[in-house]
Every structure is written in structure tokens, then in C-alpha cells.
N, C-alpha and C positions, 0 to 999 in steps of 0.2 A: 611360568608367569614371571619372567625376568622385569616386563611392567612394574610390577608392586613394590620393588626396590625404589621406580623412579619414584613414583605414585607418591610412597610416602615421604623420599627424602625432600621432596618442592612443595608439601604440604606449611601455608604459612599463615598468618594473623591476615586481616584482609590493610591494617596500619603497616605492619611491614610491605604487603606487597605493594600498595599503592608507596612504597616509597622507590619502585621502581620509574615513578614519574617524573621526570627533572622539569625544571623551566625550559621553558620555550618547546615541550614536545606536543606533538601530536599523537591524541590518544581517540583511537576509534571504540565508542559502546554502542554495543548490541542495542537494539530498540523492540518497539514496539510492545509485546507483553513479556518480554526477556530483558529488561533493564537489568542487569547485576548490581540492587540496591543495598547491596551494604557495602560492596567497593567503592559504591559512589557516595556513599554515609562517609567511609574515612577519606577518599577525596578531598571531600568537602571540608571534613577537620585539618585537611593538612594546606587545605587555600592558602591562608596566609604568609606559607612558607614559601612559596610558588609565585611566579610571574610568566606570563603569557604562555599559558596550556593552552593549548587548545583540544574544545571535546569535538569531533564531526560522529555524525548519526544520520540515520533518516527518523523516519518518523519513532519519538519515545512518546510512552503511553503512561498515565501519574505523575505523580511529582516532580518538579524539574527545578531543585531548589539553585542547582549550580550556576541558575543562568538568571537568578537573581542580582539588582545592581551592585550588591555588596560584594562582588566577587568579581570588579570592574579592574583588572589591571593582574589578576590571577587568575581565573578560569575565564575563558572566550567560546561560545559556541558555533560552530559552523555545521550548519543543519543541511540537507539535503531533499528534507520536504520538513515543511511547519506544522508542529502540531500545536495544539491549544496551550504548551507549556512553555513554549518559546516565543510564539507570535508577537506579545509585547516585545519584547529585548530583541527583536527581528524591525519590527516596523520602528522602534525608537534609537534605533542606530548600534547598540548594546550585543547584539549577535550577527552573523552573517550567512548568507542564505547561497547555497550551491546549483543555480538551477541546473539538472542534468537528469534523463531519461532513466527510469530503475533498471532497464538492461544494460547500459552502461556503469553505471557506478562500481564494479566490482576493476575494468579496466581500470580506475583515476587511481585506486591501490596498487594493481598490478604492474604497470608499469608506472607507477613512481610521481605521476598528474598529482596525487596527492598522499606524500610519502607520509607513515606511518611508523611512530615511535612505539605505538603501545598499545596493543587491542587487548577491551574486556570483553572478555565472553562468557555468557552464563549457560553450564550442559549439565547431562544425567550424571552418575556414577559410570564409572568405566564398568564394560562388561567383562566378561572373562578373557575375552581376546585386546583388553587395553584401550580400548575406543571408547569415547564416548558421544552420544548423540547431542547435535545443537536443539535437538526438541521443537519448540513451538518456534522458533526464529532459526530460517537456515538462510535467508535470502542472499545477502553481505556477507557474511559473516566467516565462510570459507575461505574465499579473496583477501580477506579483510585479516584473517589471521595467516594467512599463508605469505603476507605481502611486510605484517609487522615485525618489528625486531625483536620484541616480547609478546609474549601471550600469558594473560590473565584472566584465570578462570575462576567464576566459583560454582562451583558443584554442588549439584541439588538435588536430593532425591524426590521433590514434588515434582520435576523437570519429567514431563513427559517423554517417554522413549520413543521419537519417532522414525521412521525406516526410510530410504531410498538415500541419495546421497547426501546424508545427513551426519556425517561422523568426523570426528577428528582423535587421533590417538593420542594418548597422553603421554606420550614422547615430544609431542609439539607447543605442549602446554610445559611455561613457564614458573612457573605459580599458583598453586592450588591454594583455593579459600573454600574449604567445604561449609556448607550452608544448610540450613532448612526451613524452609517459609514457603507459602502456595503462590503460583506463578498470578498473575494478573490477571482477573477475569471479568470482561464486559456479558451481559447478558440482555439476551434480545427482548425489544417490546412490542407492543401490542403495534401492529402498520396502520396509521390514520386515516380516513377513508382518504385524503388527500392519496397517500403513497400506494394506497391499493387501487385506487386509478387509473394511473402512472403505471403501476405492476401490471393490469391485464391488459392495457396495451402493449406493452413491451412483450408482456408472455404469447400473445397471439403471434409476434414475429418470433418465435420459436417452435421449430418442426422435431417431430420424434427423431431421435440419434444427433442432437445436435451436439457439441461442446462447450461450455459454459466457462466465462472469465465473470465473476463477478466480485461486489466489496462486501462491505458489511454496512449498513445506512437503511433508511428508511424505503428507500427505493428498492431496492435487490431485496428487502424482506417480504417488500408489494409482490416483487415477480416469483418468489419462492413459492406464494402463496397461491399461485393461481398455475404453477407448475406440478400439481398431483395427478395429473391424469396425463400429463407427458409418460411417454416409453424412452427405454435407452437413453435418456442422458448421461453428460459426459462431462468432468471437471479436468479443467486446464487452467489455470486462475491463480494470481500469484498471491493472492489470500482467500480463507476461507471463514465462514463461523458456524453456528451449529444450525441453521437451516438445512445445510447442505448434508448436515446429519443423518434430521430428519428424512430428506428425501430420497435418502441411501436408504433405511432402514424401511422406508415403502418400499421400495423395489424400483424408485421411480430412477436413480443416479444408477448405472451400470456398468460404464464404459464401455460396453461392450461395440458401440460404432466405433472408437475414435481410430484412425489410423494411427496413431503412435501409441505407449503408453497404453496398450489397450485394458480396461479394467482396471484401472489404475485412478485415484485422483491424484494429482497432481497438485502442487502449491510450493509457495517460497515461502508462506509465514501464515503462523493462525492466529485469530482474534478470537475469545469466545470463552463460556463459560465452563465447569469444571465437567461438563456432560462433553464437551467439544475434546477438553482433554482427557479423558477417560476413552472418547470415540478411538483418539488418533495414538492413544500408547499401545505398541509394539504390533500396531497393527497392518498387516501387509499390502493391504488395498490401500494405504494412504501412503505415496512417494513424495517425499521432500524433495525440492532442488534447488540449486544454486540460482540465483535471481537471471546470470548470467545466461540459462538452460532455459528458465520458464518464460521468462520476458522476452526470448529472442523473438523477433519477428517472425524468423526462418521455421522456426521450431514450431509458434503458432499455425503459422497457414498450413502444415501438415496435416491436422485436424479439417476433414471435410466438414462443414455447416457450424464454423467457429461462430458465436456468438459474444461479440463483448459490450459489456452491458457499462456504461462510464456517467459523470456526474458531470454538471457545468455549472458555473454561477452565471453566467449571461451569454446566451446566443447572440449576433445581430440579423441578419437580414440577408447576407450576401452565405451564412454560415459560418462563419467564424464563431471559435468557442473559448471562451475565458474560464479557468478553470483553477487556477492559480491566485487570482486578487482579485480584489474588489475595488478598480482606479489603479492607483498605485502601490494600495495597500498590500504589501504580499497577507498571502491568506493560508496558502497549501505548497501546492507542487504539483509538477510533471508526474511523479511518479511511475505508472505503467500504464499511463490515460493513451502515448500514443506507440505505446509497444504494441498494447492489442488491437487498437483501434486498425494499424496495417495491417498485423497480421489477420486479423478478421477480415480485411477488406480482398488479403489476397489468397482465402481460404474456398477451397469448391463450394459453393452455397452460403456460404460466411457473413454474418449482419453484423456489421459497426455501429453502434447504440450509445447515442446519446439521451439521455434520460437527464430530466427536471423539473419542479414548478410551474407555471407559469408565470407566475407573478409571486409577489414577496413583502411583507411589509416591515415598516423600519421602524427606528428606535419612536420616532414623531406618530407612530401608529399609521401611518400613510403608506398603502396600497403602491407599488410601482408592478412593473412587469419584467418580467427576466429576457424576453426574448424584444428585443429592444434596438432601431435604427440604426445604431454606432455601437458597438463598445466604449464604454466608458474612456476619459482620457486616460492612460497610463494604463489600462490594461492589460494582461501577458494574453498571447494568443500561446494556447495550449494544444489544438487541433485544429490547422489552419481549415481554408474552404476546399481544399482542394482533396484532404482527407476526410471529408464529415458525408456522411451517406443519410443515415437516420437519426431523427431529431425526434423523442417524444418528450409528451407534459399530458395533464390529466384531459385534454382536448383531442386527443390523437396522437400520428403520427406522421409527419413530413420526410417523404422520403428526397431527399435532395441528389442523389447519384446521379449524373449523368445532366444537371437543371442547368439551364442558364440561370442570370441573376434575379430576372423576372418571374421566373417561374419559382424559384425558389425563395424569391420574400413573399408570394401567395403564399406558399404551402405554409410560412413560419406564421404569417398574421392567421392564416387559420385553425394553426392551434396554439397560437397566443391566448393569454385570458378575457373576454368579449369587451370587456368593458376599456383595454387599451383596444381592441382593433383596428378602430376607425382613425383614430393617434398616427397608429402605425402605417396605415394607409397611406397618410397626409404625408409623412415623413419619406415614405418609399418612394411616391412621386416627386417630392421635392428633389429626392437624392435622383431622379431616373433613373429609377430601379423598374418602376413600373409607370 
């Protein structure tokens, strides 16, 4: 165990390590429910000694004190999909937004698109053989440390041990901040009849032995729910939460169709509560991989009757899907909306799934509808028309594959919500659409 020499001699204060962060670097952290919050506790103390850090991430999950105005001229964020903790300092000019596809993102490290001074990483304990698992976050995080100058870890033993290629040895790690705290945990709730509407139309477009990409949101809880009497399904999904627990534990998840991966789920990153992490420690059926492996396209359509199941803020009419803002306002991200979306599209049997509302009401208490003439002005098209197959909302499902444009603003006004229909009529003809 020659490890345990290194192990201990790079054991450091989480103040010293982060004093490995100079002005002007770029420092990549781990996201989602793996933030390394106490590295970013002393970060934070040591702002004012610092000028233009910059943090890039995808999506982090809690607290995001860094990207507070007070930190305007020493920490900068550059995000790669928005979450609730940046959105302000994103839409107010205060942080900066990367849009770029989550299969992608691992290349902007590797070859140097966007060079990296210093990656946090939060992993288990090293096991016997010096490795340690990235746990609940593998996605980036491989790339992301193999591509930085430094690597900064702190080590957790609440850090789920999780299996497939999800390890880094501690020869690669910089800086050891051993830790103990419980990893972040959302927990699922009760699906509104709204979202279980939504769900068994979605679930009806799912055949026994399909493969499943889904998120975690009100919708993919609808379809979980109405997926108990499916056989052989199959996960391929570049997150998971403990739905998909659940339906392992019926017999309902199997893997046993998928062509690849067979019996296996598959994922880049979990979301989910301490039952999700208990699921997924040291357990063999659950393979971590690199965002780069799970989000490939190529890799997707390998799976016969790929199913992916994605969210939209506004459809129009022609199909085009906003998924990212609301106008101009950035809102989210690209993320793996059209990694799976293709490869679903070019899977033996394979259904691209759009899932949404129909309609929505706003801050003035007033009713609009999501599936809507135009896109808003400034909108991001996230799944142009020329990618979009299946469009559902609690009305149906609009299969648009193969539609012209007329045929295709029917399908959406008919499962629009009734009460824009006629709206949207007036609109389709004006546009000669229809």
C-alpha cells in the first residue's frame, strides 16, 4: 500500500488548499448534489484576497453564496447550465452562461476550449487499491480533473461508493481535505394530477424492453408512476433519482433488453434522497460513466426502443422547442435535452419525448399557454423542428415525425389547452400554417 504514504502526506486544511487558487485562475467544481462545501466555505473566506477567479460548473445544487454581488471583482461564475442559485447573477450581467451540449463539455477541458487551473472534487475514501469513487457525481468530473493542473479533493465518507467508471486514484489528487457531512438530498413528492396526466400519456408511448433517459421533475415522476406493469425496462439516463429505485426493486427495471450495458443502469450523476444513496453504494447493477460515454449520441441509439423522455418551456407551432429561457431571460440549459433527443431518434424503435404543460400561469395570476404561435422574442431554440418527433401535455400526444407544417400546428392546437385553441387557430392561419 505504497498509496498511504501519498494519502497522508497531501492531507491539508481545506484554508491551505484552497490557497492553491491564484488570481485570475480557473477553477472547475463538482455540481449538482457533490458541491465540495467546505472548500468553497474557505474559498469564500479568502475572496477578498483574490481577483478574477473564475468558478465554471454545470448545474450546482444549494447554496451558491460565491455568486453573490459582494464577490463582484473576486469570484466570477461561468455556468454551463443555470440553476436556481445563479440565475440572478446570470440574467443581471454578474455571471456568465456557457451554452454547450453535456456530451460535449468534457472536450472544452480536454483540449484546452476552456483551460483549467484547479478542479474541486468531492469522492469516497480511497479503497484498498488507492482509488477513490466520484460517488453521486461522475459526469465532468473525470475530464475535468484529468485536464486541471491541480486537483482538490475532499474526502467523504457519507460519499456514496459508486461502481463502473467512476474512480480516480489518489496519486492524481493534489490535496486532500478529509470531510464528514451527508451529500445533498432532494426527495421526491406526491405527482399533481396535472403531472400524472402528462405521465400516462408519455408511459403509453413505452413498450416492454424499452430503455429509459429520464430527469427528475414532476413529469418523469407522472411516468414512473404509471410504469409498474411494464417488463424489462432498461436505464440509460444521464441522471437518475429514486423512482427508478423503486421500479428496480419491483422487477419492473431489468436491463435485460438493452443491447449494450446489458443489466446494467447506467447514469452520469444522481439526484435523490438518502434511500437513492444507500440504493447505489457499491452496488454492481448501478455503472457510473463519464458524461462523455452516457450522452454520446452514438452510444445512445445502441439501445433498441431508446426512449427519452425531455421538458420544454414553450413549443411553437412549426415544433420548435424553447427549453433554455423564457424570451431572453436565460433560465437553464442545453444540457442532454439534444444528446438524447438524437439518439433516441436514431435508436431501432426509439421515441424522442417532449413532455409539458399546456398552458401556465404567471406572476399577474393570468392563464397563458405554452404551446404557442412563435416563440417568444429572444428565445433559445434548444430542439430545433427538424429534431422534435413527439410532443405531449395533459391533452395528448402530437406525433410530428415525418409532418409538414400544417399538419403539424393541428396536432399541437390539439393538444394545446382548449381554452387558447381557437387563439391558436386564428394565429396558424394568419402565419399560413394552415
Amino acid at each position: 500500500m505504497s498509496w498511504l504514504h501519498t494519502y497522508h502526506d497531501r492531507i491539508v486544511s481545506a484554508e491551505e488548499a484552497v490557497r492553491t487558487v491564484k488570481s485570475g485562475d480557473r477553477v472547475y467544481l463538482t455540481g449538482n448534489c457533490s458541491v465540495p462545501q467546505v472548500l468553497m466555505k474557505a474559498l469564500i473566506g479568502r475572496a477578498p484576497e483574490l481577483t478574477d477567479v473564475e468558478i465554471t460548473h454545470i448545474l450546482t445544487l444549494g447554496k451558491t453564496p460565491y455568486a453573490d454581488p459582494e464577490f463582484a471583482g473576486h469570484i466570477r461564475v461561468n455556468t454551463m447550465f443555470i440553476g436556481e442559485g445563479v440565475r440572478s447573477a446570470v440574467n443581471e450581467g454578474r455571471a456568465d452562461f456557457t451554452p454547450v451540449r453535456l456530451s460535449e463539455v468534457p472536450k472544452l477541458f480536454t483540449e484546452g476550449i476552456v483551460p483549467l487551473d484547479v478542479a474541486f472534487i468531492h469522492v469516497t475514501p480511497p479503497d484498498e487499491h488507492g482509488f477513490c469513487s466520484y460517488g453521486v457525481e461522475v459526469s465532468t468530473n473525470r475530464a475535468a480533473a484529468s485536464a486541471a493542473k491541480l486537483v482538490v479533493a475532499e474526502i467523504n465518507p457519507q460519499m456514496p461508493r459508486t461502481l463502473g467508471d467512476a474512480f480516480i486514484h489518489i496519486s492524481r489528487i493534489h490535496k486532500i481535505v478529509p470531510v464528514d457531512y451527508p451529500i445533498f438530498q432532494t426527495t421526491m413528492g406526491t405527482p399533481s394530477e396535472l403531472s400524472m396526466r402528462i405521465g400516462k400519456h408519455v408511459a403509453g408511448l413505452i413498450e416492454d424492453g424499452s430503455t429509459m433517459q429520464m430527469g427528475i421533475g414532476a413529469i418523469p415522476d407522472g411516468v414512473l408512476y404509471y410504469l409498474k406493469d411494464k417488463k424489462d425496462l432498461g436505464i440509460h439516463t444521464e441522471m437518475f433519482s429514486d423512482g427508478v429505485v423503486e421500479l428496480y426493486e419491483k422487477g419492473v427495471v431489468t436491463g435485460e433488453k438493452k443491447n449494450i450495458d446489458r443489466g446494467k443502469i447506467v447514469a452520469g450523476f444522481l439526484i435523490g434522497s438518502k434511500r437513492l444513496y444507500d440504493f447505489v453504494d457499491n452496488n454492481p447493477v448501478v455503472e457510473m460513466r463519464p458524461t462523455e460515454y452516457v450522452n454520446d449520441p452514438y452510444v445512445i441509439r445502441q439501445n433498441d426502443r431508446m426512449v427519452a423522455i425531455n421538458s420544454a418551456i414553450e413549443v411553437d407551432l412549426s415544433g420548435q422547442v424553447c427549453a433554455d429561457s423564457i424570451g431572453p431571460r436565460l433560465y437553464s440549459g442545453v444540457g442532454g435535452q439534444l444528446d438524447f433527443i438524437r439518439g433516441a431518434a436514431r435508436s431501432r424503435g426509439g421515441k424522442p419525448i417532449i413532455g409539458l404543460p399546456s398552458s401556465g400561469t404567471g406572476k399577474d395570476k393570468q392563464a397563458f399557454t405554452r404551446i404557442v404561435p412563435m416563440l417568444k422574442h429572444g428565445a433559445g431554440v434548444v430542439t430545433g423542428r427538424y429534431d422534435v418527433h413527439y410532443v405531449v401535455t395533459e391533452w395528448g400526444v402530437a406525433n410530428l415525425y415525418g409532418k409538414t407544417i400544417r399538419q403539424r400546428a393541428k396536432a399541437l392546437i390539439d393538444v394545446a389547452h382548449p381554452d387558447f385553441r381557437a387563439e391558436l387557430e386564428r394565429k396558424a392561419i394568419e402565419l399560413k400554417y394552415i
